[in-house]
ZAPA-413049 format. One line per field, with one value per residue (C-alpha): residue in three letters; x, y negated, z negated; chain. Coordinates in pm, 1 decimal. Example, Ala and Ser with C-alpha at 12.3 -4.5 7.8 and 13.67 -1.06 7.14 Angstrom:
type: c(Ala;Ser)
X: c(1230.0;1367.0)
Y: c(450.0;106.0)
Z: c(-780.0;-714.0)
mol: c(A;A)
This chain:
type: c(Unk;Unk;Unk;Unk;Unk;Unk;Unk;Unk;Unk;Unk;Unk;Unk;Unk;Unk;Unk;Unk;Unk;Unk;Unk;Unk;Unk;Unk;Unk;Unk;Unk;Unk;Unk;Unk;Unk;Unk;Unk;Unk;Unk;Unk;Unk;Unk;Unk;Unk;Unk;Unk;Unk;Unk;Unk;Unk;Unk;Unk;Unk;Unk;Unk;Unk;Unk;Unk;Unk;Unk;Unk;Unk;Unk;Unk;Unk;Unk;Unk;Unk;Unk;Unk;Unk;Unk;Unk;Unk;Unk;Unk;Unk;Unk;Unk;Unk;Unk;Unk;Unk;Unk;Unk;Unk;Unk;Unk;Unk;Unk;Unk;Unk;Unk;Unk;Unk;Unk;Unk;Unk;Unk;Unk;Unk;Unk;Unk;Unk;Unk;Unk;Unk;Unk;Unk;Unk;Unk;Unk;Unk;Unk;Unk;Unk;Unk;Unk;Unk;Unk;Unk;Unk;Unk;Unk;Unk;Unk;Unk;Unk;Unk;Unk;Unk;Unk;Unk;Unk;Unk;Unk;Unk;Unk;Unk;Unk;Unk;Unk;Unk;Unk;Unk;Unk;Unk;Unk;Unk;Unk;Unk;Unk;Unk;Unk;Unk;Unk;Unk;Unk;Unk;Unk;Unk;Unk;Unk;Unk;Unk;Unk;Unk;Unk;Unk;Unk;Unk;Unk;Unk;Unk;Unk;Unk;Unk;Unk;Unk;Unk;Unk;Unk;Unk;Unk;Unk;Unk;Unk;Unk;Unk;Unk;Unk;Unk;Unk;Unk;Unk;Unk;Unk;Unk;Unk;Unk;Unk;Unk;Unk;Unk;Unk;Unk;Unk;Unk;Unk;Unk;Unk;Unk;Unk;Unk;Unk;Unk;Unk;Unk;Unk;Unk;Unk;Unk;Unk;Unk;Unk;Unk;Unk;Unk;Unk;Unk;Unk;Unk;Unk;Unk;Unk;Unk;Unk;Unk;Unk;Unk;Unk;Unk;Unk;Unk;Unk;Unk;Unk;Unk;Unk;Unk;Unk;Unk;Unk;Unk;Unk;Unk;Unk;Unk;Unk;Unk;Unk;Unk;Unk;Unk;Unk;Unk;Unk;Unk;Unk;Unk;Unk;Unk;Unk;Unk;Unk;Unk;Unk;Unk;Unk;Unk;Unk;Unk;Unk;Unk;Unk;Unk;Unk;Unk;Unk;Unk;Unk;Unk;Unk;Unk;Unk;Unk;Unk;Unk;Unk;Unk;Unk;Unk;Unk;Unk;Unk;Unk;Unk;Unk;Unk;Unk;Unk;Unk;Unk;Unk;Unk;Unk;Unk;Unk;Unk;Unk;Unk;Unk;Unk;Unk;Unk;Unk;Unk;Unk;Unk;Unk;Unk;Unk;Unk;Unk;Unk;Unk;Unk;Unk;Unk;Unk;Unk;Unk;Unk;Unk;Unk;Unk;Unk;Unk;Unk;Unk;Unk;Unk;Unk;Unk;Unk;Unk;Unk;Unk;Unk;Unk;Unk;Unk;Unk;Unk;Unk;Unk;Unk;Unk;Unk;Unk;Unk;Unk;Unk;Unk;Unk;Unk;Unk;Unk;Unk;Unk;Unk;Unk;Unk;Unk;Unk;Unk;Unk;Unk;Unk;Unk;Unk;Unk;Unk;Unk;Unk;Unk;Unk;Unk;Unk;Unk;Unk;Unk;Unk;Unk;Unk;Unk;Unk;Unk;Unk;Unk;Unk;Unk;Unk;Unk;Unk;Unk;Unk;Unk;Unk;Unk;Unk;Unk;Unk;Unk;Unk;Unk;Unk;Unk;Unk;Unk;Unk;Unk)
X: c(2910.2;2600.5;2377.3;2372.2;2272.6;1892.7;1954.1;1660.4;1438.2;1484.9;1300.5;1556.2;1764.7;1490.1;1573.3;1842.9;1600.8;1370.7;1647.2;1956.2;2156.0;2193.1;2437.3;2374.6;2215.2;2377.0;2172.2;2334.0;2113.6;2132.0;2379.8;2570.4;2873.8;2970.4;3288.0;3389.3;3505.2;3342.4;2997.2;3024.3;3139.6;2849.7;2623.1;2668.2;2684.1;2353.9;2228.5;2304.1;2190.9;1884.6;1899.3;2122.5;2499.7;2758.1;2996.4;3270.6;3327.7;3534.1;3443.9;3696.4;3554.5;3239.3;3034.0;2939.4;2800.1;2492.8;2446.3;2091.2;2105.8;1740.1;1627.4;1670.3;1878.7;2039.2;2140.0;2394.7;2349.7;2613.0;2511.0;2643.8;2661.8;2673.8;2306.0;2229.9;2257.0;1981.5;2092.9;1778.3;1746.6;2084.9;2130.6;2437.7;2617.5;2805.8;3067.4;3098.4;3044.7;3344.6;3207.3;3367.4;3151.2;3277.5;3136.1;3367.6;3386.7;3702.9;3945.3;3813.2;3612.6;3441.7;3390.6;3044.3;3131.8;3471.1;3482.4;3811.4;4084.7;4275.4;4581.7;4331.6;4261.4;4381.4;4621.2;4430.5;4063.2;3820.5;3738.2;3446.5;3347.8;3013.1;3021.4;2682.8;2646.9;2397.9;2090.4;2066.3;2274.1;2338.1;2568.2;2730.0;2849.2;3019.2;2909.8;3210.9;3157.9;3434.6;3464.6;3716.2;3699.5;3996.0;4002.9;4046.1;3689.5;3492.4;3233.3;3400.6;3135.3;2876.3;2986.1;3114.8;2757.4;2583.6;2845.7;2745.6;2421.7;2390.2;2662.4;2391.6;2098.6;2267.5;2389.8;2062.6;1904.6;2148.1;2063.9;1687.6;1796.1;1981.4;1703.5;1478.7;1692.0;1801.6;1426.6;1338.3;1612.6;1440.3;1126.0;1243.8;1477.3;1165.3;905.3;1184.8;1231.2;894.6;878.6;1160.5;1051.3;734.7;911.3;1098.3;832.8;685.4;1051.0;1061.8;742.0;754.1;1066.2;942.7;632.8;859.8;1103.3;775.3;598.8;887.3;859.3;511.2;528.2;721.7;450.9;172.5;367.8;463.3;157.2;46.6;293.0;154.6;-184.7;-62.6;155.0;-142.8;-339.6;-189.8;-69.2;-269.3;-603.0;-745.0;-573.4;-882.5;-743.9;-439.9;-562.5;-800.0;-513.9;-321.7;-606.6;-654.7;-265.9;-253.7;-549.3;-420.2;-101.6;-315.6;-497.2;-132.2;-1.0;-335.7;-243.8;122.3;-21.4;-248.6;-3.5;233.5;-58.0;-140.7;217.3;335.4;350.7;84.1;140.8;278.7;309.9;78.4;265.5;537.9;581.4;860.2;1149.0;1474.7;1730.6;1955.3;1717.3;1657.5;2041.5;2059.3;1781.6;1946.0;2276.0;2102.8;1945.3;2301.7;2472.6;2522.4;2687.3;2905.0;3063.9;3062.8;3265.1;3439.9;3360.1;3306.5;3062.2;3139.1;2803.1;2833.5;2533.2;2668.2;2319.3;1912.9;1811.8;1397.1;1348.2;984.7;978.1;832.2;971.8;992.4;1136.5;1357.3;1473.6;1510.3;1732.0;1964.4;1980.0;2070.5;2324.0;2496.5;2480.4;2624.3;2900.6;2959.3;2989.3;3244.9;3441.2;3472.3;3782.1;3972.9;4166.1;3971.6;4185.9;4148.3;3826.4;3602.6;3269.1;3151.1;2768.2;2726.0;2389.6;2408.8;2172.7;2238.9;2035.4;1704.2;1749.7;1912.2;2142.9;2284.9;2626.0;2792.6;3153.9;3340.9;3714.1;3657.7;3773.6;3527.1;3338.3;3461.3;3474.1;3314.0;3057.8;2972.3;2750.3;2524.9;2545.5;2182.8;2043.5;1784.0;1894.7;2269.8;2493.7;2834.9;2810.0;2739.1;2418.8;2315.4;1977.1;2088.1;1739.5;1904.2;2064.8;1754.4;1530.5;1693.9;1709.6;1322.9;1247.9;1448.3;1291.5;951.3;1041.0;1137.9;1463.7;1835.6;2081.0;2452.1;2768.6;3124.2;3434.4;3612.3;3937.5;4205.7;3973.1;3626.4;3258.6;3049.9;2669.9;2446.2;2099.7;1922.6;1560.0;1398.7;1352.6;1089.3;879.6;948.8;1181.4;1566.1)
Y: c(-9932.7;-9970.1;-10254.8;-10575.3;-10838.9;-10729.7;-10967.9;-11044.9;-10922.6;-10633.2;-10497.9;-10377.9;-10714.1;-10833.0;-10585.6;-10859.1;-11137.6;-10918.2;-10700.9;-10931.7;-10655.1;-10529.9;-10766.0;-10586.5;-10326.4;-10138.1;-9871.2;-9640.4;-9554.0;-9249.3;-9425.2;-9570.0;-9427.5;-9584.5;-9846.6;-9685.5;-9300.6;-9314.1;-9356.5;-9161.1;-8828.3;-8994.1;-8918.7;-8626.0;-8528.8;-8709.9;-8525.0;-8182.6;-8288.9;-8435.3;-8747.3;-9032.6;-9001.1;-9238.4;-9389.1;-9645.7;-9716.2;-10029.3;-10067.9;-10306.7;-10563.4;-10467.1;-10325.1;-9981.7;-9849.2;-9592.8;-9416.8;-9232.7;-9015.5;-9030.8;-8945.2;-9101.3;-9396.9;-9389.5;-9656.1;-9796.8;-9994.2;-10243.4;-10227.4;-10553.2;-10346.1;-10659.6;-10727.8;-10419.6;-10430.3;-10494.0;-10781.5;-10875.0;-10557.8;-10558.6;-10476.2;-10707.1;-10989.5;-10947.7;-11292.1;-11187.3;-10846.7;-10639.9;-10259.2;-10266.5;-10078.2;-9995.4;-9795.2;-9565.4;-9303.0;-9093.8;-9319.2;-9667.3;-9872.4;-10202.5;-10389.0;-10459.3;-10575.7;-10690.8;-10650.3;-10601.7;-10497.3;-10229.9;-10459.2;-10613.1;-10342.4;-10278.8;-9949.2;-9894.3;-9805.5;-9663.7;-9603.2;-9482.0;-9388.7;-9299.1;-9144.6;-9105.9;-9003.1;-9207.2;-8967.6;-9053.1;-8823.3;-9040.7;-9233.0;-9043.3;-9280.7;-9251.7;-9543.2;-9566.8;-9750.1;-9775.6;-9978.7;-10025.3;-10132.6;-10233.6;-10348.4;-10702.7;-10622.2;-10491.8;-10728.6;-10759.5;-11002.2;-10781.3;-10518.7;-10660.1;-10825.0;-10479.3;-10271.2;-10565.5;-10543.7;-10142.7;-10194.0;-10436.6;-10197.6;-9915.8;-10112.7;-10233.7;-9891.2;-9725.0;-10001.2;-9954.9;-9573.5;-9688.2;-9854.4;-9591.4;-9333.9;-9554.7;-9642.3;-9241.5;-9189.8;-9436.5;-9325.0;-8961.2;-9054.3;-9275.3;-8956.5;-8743.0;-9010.9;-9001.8;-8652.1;-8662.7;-8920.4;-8762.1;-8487.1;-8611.3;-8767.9;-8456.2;-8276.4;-8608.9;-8550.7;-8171.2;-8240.0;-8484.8;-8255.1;-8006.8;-8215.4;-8344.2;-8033.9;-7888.1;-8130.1;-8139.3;-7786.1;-7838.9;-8058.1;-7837.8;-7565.9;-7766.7;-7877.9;-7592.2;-7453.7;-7757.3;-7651.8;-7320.0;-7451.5;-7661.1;-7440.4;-7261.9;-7461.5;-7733.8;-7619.7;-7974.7;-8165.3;-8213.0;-8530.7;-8348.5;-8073.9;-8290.8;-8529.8;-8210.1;-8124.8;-8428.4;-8435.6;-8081.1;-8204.4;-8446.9;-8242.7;-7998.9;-8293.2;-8447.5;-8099.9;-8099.5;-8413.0;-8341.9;-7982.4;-8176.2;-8416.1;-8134.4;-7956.8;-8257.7;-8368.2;-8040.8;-7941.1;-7736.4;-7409.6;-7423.8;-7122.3;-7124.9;-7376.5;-7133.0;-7060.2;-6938.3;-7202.3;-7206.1;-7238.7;-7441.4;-7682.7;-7788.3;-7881.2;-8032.1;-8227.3;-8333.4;-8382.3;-8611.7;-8855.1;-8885.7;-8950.3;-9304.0;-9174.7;-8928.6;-9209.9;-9426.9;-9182.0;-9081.5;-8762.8;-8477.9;-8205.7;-7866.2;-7649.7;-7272.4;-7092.1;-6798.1;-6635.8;-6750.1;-6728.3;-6760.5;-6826.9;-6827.0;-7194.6;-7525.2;-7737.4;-8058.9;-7888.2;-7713.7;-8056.2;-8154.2;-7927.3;-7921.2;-8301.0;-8322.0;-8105.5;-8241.2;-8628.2;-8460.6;-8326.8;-8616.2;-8836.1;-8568.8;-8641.3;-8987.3;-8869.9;-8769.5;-8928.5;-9023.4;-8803.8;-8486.3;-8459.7;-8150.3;-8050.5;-7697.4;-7570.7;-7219.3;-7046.8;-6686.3;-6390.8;-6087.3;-5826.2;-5953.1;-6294.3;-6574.5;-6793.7;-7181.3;-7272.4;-7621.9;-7631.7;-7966.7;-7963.3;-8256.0;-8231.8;-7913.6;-7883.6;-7892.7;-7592.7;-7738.8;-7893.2;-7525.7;-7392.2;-7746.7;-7812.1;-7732.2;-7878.0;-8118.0;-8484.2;-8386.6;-8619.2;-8652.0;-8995.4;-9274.3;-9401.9;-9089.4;-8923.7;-8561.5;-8431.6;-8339.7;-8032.7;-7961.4;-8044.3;-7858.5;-7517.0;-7567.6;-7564.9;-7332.8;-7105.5;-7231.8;-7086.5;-6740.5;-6807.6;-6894.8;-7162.4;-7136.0;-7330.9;-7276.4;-7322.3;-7284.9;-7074.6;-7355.1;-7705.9;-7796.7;-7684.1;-7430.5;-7454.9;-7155.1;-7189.2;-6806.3;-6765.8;-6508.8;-6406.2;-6479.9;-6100.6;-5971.2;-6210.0;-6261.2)
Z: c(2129.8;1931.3;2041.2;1875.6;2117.5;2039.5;1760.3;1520.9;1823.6;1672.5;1356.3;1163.8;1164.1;935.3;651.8;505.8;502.2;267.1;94.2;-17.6;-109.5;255.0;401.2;784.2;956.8;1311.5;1500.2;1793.1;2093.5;2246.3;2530.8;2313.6;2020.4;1733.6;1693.1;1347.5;1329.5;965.7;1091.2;1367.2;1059.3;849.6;1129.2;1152.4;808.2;789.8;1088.3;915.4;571.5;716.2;471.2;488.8;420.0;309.9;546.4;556.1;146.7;17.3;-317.2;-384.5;-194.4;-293.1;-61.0;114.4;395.5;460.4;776.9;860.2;1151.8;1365.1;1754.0;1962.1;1707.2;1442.2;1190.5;923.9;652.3;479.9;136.3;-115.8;-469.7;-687.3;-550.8;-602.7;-967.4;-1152.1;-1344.1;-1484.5;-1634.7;-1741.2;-2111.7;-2191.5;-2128.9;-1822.1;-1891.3;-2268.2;-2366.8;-2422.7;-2264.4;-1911.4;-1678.6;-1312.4;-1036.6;-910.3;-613.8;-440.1;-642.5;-549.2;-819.2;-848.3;-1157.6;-1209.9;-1534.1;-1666.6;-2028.0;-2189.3;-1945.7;-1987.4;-2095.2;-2326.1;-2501.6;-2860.4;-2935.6;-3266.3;-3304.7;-3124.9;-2775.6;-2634.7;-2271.2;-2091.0;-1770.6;-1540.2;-1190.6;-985.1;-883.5;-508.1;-262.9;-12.9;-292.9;-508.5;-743.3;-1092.9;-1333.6;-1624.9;-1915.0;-2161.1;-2476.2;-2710.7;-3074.0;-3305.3;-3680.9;-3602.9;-3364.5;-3646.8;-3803.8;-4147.7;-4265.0;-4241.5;-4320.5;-4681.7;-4715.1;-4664.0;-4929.3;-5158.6;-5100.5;-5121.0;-5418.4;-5579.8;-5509.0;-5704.6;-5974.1;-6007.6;-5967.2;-6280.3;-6502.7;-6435.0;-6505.8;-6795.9;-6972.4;-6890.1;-7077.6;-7358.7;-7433.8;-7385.1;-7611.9;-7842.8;-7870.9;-7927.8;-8171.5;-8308.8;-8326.4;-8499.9;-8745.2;-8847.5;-8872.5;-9077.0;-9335.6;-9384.6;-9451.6;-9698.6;-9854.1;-9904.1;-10038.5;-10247.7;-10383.1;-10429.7;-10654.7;-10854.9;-10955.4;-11030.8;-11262.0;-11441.2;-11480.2;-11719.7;-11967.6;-11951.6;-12022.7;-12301.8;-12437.0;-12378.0;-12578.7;-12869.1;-12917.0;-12923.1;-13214.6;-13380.0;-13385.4;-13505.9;-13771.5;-13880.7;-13846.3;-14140.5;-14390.3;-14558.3;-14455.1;-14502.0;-14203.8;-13952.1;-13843.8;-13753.5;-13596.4;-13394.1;-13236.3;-13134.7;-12997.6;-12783.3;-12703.7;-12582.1;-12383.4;-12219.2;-12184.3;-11980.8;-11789.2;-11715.1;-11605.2;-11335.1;-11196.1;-11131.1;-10991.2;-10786.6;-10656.2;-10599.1;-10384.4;-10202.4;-10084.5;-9988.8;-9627.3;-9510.6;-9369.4;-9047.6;-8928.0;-8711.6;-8496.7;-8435.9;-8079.4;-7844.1;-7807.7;-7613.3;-7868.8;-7628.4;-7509.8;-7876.1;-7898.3;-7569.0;-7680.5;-7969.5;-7795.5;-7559.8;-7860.6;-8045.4;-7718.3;-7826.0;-8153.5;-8008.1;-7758.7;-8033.5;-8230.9;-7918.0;-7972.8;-7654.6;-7811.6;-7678.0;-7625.7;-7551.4;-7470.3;-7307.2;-7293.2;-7292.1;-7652.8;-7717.3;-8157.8;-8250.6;-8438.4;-8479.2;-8210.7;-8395.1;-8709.7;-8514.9;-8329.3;-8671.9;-8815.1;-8519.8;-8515.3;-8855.0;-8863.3;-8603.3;-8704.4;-9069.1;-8838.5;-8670.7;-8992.1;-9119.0;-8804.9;-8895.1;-9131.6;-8839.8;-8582.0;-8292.6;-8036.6;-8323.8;-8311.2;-8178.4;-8226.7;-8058.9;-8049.0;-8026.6;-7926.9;-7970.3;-8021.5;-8283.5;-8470.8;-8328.0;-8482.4;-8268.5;-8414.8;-8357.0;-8489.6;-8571.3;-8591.7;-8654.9;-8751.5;-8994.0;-9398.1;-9469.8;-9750.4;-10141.3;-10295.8;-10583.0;-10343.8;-10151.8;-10406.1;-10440.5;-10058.9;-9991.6;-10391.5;-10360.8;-10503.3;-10433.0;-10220.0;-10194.9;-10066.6;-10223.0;-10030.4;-9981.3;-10140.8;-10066.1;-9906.7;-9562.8;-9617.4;-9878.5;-9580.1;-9331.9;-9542.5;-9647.0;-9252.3;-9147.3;-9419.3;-9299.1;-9006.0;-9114.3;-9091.2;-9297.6;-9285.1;-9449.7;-9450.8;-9480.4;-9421.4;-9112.5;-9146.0;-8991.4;-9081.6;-9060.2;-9164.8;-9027.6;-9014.3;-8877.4;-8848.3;-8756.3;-8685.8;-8582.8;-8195.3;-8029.1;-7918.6;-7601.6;-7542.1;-7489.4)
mol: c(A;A;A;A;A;A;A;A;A;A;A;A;A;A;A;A;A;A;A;A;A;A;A;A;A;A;A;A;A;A;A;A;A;A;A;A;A;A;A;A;A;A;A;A;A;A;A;A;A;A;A;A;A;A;A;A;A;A;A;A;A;A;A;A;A;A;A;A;A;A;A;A;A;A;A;A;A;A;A;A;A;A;A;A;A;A;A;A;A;A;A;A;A;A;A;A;A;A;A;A;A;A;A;A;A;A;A;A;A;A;A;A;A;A;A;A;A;A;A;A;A;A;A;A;A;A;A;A;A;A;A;A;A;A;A;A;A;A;A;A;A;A;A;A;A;A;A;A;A;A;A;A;A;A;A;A;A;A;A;A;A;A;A;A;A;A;A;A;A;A;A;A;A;A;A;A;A;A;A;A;A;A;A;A;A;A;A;A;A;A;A;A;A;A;A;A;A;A;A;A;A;A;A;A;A;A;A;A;A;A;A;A;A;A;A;A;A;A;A;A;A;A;A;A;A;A;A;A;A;A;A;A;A;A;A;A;A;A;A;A;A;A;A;A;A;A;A;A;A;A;A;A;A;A;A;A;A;A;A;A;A;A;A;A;A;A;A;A;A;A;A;A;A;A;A;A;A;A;A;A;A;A;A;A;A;A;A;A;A;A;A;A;A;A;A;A;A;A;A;A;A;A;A;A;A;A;A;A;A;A;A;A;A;A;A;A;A;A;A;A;A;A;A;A;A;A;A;A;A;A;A;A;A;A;A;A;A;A;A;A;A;A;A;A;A;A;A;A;A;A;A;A;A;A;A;A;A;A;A;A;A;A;A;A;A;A;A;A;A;A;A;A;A;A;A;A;A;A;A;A;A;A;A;A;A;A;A;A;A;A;A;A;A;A;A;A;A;A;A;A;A;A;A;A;A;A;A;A;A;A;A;A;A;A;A;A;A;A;A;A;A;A;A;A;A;A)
């Protein structure tokens, strides 16, 4: 038997004064043998392991025994394992948190913490376990934490307040993107517009010079037969011959000033602005400023661009051209029903010269109209001043290049707009 009666005589009997979670210490003498068979195995485990070895176990109740085999005595330790957790380490609440951990060894457990019982737990979810093996040899024991999570569990509240909030965020995010675009949009649409009037200033201009200069022309000439005529027959008008005179003058002066005026309002050569220009990004471009139209219209343009095509051009007047020509097509498609309406952009490349179509399947074009289409001053509608088409064919020709229209063989107009590649490119 292993002796006892030394009492707190001894040293060891101190060790539960300073260490609460050992609830008793025994020690064997070399006379004497253990009362339990399980300490006298852990002995010698201990003994062959050289380090201490586990003995009598009842983790039920809660506690555990340690056995450390020494010459000439041995001892054993009765270990409490609820003092031995570190509970003010501990990372939850042991009375309210739902995890259940247990410690658990050769099919006996104790419940350090109780969580939700097995009976407790819900049959729909989530459950989660975490397993980890305590690092000391001498006890081998399996911590088991286990948690189950149900939908009635699951913090509802915040998660609705955080969708809302991300919900918010993003709405808030596509309408800042939304007024960035729609004031891009404007400001494009705002430079093109200017370009655009200024050009028709000048094709306003350039036609009025023109429609003045003939009958100033006429003038000049008749005057001129006058002077002849005069001239021959009675010899003695001087008076006559003298305010010809000063009317073809001023005929001639008048003719400078619309020559002048025609000089000064014409565009200026701009050929040297030419440069390489992808042909699709011009529509795109002008896709993107009529997107309000088009959904207004409910109209899906179709672009096929099947290859890269490069046109030597101006940019602008090339954004001009295309833009017009679509908003034409897109006004045509106001005469059909909303569900019948298609408009397709082509971008193509043929004969070195690359070439962007608009298609519409609207009314078409009059054949009495067809021949007058591109005429300066010629609308068919009523507010119009029929400089768009006029515009659009003096640019294009600017440019080196042609625009046509037609017909399309079922319904519809055709525009094409060619220009000329740019060199050593596609």
């Amino acid at each position: 038997m292993p002796d006892s009666s030394s009492g707190a005589s001894s040293p060891e009997q101190r060790l539960p004064v300073l260490y609460p979670q050992i609830l008793s210490v025994q020690r064997r003498d070399p006379d004497q043998r253990w009362n339990d068979p399980q300490l006298t195995q852990a002995e010698t485990r201990s003994r062959q392991a050289r380090r201490a070895a586990l003995g009598g176990l009842d983790l039920p109740a809660g506690r555990y025994q340690v056995v450390l085999a020494a010459t000439p005595t041995s001892y054993a330790l009765t270990i409490d394992v609820r003092a031995m957790v570190p509970w003010s380490e501990w990372p939850m609440q042991a009375d309210t948190s739902p995890v259940r951990v247990t410690l658990e060894h050769e099919g006996q457990r104790y419940v350090v913490q109780p969580g939700a019982a097995l009976d407790e737990r819900p049959t729909r979810g989530w459950h989660f376990a975490f397993h980890k093996l305590l690092a000391a040899e001498s006890q081998p024991f399996d911590v088991v934490a286990t948690l189950s999570v149900g939908w009635g569990q699951l913090p509802w509240g915040l998660m609705l307040a955080w969708v809302l909030g991300v919900t918010a965020l993003l709405a808030a995010l596509h309408h800042l993107q939304r007024q960035r675009s729609a004031r891009r949009r404007a400001e494009e649409l705002l430079r093109l517009g200017q370009v655009a009037r200024l050009n028709t200033l000048g094709e306003l201009a350039a036609g009025m010079a023109h429609e003045l200069n003939q009958p100033l022309t006429a003038v000049l000439a008749n005057t001129q037969a006058a002077q002849r005529l005069l001239n021959e027959d009675p010899p003695e008008l001087a008076t006559a011959r003298s305010a010809m005179l000063q009317a073809a003058a001023q005929a001639r002066r008048a003719a400078e000033v619309v020559g002048r005026l025609r000089q000064t309002v014409e565009r200026p050569d701009r050929s040297g602005q030419h440069q390489p220009v992808a042909a699709v990004e011009a529509v795109r471009r002008a896709l993107y400023l009529l997107e309000p139209e088009c959904q207004r219209r409910d109209v899906v343009p179709v672009l096929d661009a099947a290859q890269a095509v490069t046109v030597l051009a101006d940019p602008v007047a090339l954004d001009q051209i295309v833009h017009n020509l679509i908003l034409n097509a897109l006004q045509a498609l106001e005469q059909v029903p909303a569900a019948q309406r298609r408009l397709t952009l082509t971008v193509s490349a043929k004969d070195r010269r690359g070439e962007i179509t608009v298609a519409d399947n609207g009314p078409g074009i009059p054949p009495e109209v067809l021949p007058r289409l591109f005429e300066p001053f010629y609308s068919t509608r009523k507010d119009g001043l029929g400089l768009g088409l006029s515009l659009c064919e003096t640019l294009a020709n600017g440019m080196g290049g042609t625009l046509d229209a037609a017909n399309a063989p079922e319904r519809g107009a055709v525009f094409r707009l060619q220009l000329p590649l740019a060199e050593g490119l596609p």
